[in-house]
C-alpha positions as CSV (number, residue, x, y, z in Angstrom):
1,X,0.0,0.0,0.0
2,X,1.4,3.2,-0.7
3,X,1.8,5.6,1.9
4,X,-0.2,8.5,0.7
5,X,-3.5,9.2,0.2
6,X,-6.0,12.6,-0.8
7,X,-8.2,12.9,1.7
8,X,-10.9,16.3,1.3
9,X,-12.0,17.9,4.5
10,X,-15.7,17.7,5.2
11,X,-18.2,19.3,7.3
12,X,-17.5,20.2,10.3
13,X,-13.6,19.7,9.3
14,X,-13.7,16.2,9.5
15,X,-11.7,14.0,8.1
16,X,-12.0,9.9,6.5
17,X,-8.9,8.3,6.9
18,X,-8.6,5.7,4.0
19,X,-9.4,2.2,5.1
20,X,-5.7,1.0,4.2
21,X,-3.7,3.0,5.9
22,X,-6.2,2.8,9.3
23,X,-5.8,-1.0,8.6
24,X,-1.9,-0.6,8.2
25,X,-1.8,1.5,11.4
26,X,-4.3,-1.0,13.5
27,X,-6.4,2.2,13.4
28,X,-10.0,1.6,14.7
29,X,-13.2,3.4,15.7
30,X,-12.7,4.7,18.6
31,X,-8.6,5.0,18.2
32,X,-7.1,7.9,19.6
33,X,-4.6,9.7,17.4
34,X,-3.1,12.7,18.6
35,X,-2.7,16.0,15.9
36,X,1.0,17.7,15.4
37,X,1.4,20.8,13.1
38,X,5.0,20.2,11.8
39,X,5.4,23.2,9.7
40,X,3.1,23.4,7.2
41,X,1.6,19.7,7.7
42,X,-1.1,18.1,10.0
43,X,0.5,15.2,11.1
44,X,-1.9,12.4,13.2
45,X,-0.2,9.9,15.3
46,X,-2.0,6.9,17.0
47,X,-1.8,7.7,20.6
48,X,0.1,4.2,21.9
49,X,2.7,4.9,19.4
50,X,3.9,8.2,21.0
51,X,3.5,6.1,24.4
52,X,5.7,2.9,23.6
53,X,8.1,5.7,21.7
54,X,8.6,8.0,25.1
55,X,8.6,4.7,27.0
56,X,11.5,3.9,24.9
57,X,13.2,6.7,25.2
58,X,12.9,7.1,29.0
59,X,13.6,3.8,30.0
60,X,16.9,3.9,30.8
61,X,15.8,6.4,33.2
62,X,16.9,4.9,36.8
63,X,14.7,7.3,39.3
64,X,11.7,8.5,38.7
65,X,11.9,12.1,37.6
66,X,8.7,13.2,39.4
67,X,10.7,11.8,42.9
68,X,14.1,13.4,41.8
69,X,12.0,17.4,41.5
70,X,9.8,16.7,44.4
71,X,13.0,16.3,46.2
72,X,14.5,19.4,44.6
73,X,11.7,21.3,45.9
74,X,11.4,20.4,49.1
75,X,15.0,20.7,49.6
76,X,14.7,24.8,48.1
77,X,11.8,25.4,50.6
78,X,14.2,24.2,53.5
79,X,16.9,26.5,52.4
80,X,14.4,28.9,52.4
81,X,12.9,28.4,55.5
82,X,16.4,28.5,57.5
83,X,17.1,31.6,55.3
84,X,14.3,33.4,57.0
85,X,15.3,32.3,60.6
């Protein structure tokens, strides 16, 4: 299947995603896709595809990076509290 298609906007700015590609991409009703404006393209992405690719790309990550600012932040409120002692 090639991997291009002319699709025309319709009412209410909708658009039909040929039946190939959504059946190349595992693309069903109720799929979500999320929309990027990359220059001067729309670009849709199925959803779980931007998951497993950040999971990828964070999973080398040893501590959790919501633990490691939490800590950074309590630690700058107890610098500032024993500044204003």
């Amino acid at each position: 299947m090639s991997d291009t298609a002319v699709v025309s906007v319709g009412p209410k700015g909708r658009v039909v995603i040929p039946a190939g590609i959504r059946r190349e991409l595992g693309i069903k009703e109720g799929s979500e896709l999320v929309a990027l404006v990359e220059g001067q393209a729309v670009v849709l992405v199925p959803r779980s595809a931007i998951k497993s690719r950040l999971r990828s790309i964070f999973a080398g990550v040893g501590e959790s990076l919501r633990d490691e600012l939490i800590a950074e932040r309590r630690a700058e409120a107890a610098r500032d509290a024993s500044d204003d002692a």
